[in-house]
N, C-alpha and C positions, 0 to 999 in steps of 0.2 A: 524483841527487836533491840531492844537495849543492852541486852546481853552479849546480840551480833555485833553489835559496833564496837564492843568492849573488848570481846575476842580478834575484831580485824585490826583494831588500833595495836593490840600485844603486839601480833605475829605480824607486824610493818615496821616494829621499833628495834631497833640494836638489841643484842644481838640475835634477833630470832629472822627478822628481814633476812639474815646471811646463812644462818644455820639451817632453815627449815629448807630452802629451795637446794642447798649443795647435800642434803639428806636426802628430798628427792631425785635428786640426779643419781645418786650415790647405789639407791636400791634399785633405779632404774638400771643404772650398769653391771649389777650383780644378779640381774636378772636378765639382760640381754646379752652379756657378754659369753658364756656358755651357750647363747644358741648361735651367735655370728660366727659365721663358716667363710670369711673372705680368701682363705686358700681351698683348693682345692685336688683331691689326688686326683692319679688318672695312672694307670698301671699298662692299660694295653697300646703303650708306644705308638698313639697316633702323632706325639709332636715331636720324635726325635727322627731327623733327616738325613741321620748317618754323616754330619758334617759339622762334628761341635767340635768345642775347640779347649785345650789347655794351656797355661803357661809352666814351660818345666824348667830346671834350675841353671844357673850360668856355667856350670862343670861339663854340662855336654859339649859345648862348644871351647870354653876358656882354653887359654893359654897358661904355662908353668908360672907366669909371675902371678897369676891368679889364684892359686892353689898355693902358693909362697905365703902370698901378703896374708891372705885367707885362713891360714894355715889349716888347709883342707887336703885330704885324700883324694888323688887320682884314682882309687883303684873302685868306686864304684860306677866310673864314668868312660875310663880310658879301657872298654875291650869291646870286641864284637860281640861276646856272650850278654853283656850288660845291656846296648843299645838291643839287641834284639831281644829281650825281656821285655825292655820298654817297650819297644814297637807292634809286641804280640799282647802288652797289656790295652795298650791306645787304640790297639785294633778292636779286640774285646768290646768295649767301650764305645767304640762308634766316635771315635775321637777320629774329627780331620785335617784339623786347622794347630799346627802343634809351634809353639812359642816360646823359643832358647831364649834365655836373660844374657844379654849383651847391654847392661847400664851397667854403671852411668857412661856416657863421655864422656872426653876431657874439656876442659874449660873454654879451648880454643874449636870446639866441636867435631874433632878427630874420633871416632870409634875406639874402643876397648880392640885390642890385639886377641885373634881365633888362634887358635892351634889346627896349622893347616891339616895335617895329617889326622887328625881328627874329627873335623869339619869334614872333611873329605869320604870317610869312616862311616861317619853319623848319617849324610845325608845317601851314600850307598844304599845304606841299610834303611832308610826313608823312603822307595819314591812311589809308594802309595798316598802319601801325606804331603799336607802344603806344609812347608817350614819356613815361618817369617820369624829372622831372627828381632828379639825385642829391644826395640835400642830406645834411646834419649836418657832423662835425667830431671834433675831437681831444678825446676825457675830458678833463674838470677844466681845458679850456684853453677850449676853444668851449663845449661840452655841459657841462650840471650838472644831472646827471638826479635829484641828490636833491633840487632846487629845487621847488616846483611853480608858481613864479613864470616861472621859466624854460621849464619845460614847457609854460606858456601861451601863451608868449608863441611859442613856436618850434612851436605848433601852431596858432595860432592864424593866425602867418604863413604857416604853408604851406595854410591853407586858403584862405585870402584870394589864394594863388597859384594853386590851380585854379579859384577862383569867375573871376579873372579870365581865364586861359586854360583854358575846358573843356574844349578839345582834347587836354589832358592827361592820359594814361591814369591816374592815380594819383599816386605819389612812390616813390622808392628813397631808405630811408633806411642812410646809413651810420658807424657812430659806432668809432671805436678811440681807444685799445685798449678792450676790453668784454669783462672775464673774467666764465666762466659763472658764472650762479648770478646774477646783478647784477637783485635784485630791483625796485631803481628804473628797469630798462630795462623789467621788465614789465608794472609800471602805467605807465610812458609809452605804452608800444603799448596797453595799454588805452585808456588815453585819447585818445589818438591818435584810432583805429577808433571808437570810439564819434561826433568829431566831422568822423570823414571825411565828405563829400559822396557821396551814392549811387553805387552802381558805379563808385567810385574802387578801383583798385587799393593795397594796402600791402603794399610789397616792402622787404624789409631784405636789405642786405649780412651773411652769416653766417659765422662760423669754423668749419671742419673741428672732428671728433670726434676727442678723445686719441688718442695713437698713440705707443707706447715709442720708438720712431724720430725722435721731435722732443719731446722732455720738457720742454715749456714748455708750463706749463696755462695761463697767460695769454692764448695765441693759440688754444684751444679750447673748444673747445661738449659737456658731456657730453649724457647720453639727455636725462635730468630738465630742464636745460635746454631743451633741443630739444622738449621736449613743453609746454611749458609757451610757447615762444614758439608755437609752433603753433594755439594755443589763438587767437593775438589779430593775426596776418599771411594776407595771401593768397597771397606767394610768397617765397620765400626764394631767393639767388644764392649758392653759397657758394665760397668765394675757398678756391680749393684749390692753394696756393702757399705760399712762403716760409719753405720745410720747413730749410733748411738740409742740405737731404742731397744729396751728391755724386755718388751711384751711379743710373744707369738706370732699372734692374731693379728696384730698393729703389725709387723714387719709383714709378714703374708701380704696384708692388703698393701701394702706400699710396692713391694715388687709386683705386682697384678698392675698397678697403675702405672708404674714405669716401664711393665712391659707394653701396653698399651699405648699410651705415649710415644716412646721411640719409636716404634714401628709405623707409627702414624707420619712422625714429624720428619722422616729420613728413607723417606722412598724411596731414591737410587741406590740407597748403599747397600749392602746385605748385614745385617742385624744379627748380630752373637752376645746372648744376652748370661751375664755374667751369676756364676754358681758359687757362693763363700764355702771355701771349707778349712778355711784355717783355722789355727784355735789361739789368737793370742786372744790373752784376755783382757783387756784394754779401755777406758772411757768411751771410747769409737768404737768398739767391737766386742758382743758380749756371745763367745761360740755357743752359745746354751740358745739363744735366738737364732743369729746371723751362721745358717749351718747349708749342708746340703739341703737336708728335707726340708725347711719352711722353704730356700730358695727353692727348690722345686714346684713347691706348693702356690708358692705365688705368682708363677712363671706359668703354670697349669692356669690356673684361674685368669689372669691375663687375657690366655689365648684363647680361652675358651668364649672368650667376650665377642670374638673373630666369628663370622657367618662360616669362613674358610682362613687359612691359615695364610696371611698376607705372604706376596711374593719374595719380599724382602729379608724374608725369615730364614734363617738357616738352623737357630740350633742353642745348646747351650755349650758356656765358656768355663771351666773350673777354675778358681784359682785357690791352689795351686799343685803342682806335680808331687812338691816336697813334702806339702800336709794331708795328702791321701791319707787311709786308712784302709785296711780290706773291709771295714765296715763302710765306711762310705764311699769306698767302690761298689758295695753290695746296697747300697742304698739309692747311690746312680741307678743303677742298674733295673732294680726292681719299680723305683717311682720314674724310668724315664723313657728308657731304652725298647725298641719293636727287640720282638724276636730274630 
């Protein structure tokens, strides 16, 4: 007995109190970590709905001074051979929802200048596809959503942009940074929606739902949020990346939970839930995690949580056009896509 007091009194003193229990946690994770399966595949295309969406680069649409300033080539933008490549690549793909980069605005919230004859071009050779072109910009630098001069003015311009091309499904608007709660973003969308033009679509780029695994509320959207923006869009994309997390497994299960999540907390809108396939390689973004296949993985496992696939659901969202790959076309394709 004397012996046992001796041994409980060691392993409760410095430093073994610390060592011995972060030892068993330690074996514990090197032993459960290899069996937790929190993504999940699924190959025979029960969750894609023929209605997912990509954002493609600002040259489809842009004007000469963009291509100037840029100092970018027109020539793999500007011809009917090039747009219908795209359009037969997107089709492929089950791509439906297709998203021209038109940021930033200007400071006074005037849209970026199109290249008519082009625009004109692009959405000819479109009209199987919704085309909302992608506008907004940087808070406090472009957008000044507590303005309502500005608001006017950057609503006023984007209306005057599908009054002129009606072939336009709508607009996707995208503003960051935009921490939750940002009341002046939601009388913008009211206001917005009020002077949209009939059966225009209003899509906004959204931030994922809190999550202790990446502790920065800035890049997050709570419920209250989330319901309140629902009230005043028709579809929401949500950019499910830029976690900062290194681990596989860990990113899997966080897209499984924010797929879940949104789809819960945003009932009326229709849900395009967001696929990383860029490769910078960055503090915020490590491509070797934040890829097609975990995003797939965790998107699968999400849904599968579903008795049936909520209404709300439409699809998945790539970003982006420019950081494709034929391999992670061929990865879309095989982890997502029906026959």
């Amino acid at each position: 007995m004397a012996n046992n007091k001796r041994f409980f009194h060691f392993v409760t003193q410095p430093p073994w109190k610390t060592i011995i229990p972060a030892s068993l946690l330690l074996i514990l994770f090197l032993i459960g970590y290899p069996l937790w399966s929190p993504g999940k595949t699924v190959v025979d295309g029960r969750h894609d709905l023929r209605q997912n969406g990509i954002w493609i680069q600002h040259g489809w649409l842009g004007d000469d001074t963009w291509f100037e300033r840029n100092s970018r080539s027109k020539e793999l933008f500007r011809s009917q051979e090039h747009i219908q490549a795209l359009t037969k690549l997107l089709t492929e793909h089950h791509i439906r929802y297709v998203y021209p980069h038109l940021c930033p605005c200007r400071s006074d919230g005037t849209l970026p200048p199109v290249d008519a004859k082009q625009t004109q071009l692009f959405l000819k050779e479109m009209p199987d596809f919704s085309v909302l072109p992608w506008i907004g910009g940087v808070l406090n630098e472009h957008v000044d959503l507590s303005s309502a001069e500005w608001r006017d003015t950057f609503i006023q311009s984007s209306v005057k942009l599908l009054k002129e091309y009606p072939q336009f499904a709508g607009v996707h608007i995208n503003i960051e940074p935009l921490p939750s709660g940002t009341k002046d973003y939601i009388v913008f969308l009211e206001e917005f929606k009020k002077r949209m033009p009939g059966n225009k679509i209003l899509s906004v780029s959204a931030y994922p739902p809190p999550t202790k695994l990446h502790p920065f509320p800035e890049v997050h959207w709570d419920e209250a949020f989330y319901k309140e923006i629902d009230l005043h869009v028709d579809q929401m994309v949500v950019m499910m990346y830029d976690t900062s997390i290194q681990w596989n497994k860990v990113y899997q299960y966080v897209i499984a939970q924010w797929t879940q999540k949104v789809l819960f907390w945003a009932p009326n809108s229709k849900i395009l839930l967001g696929v990383s396939a860029y490769d910078d390689d960055e503090d915020y973004h490590n491509p070797r995690v934040e890829n097609v296949d975990n995003s797939l993985k965790g998107i699968h496992a999400g849904l599968l949580s579903f008795d049936e696939l909520p209404a709300n659901y439409q699809g998945a969202a790539i970003y982006c056009e420019w950081e494709m790959t034929q391999r992670k076309w061929e990865a879309f394709k095989d982890n997502f896509l029906a026959e």
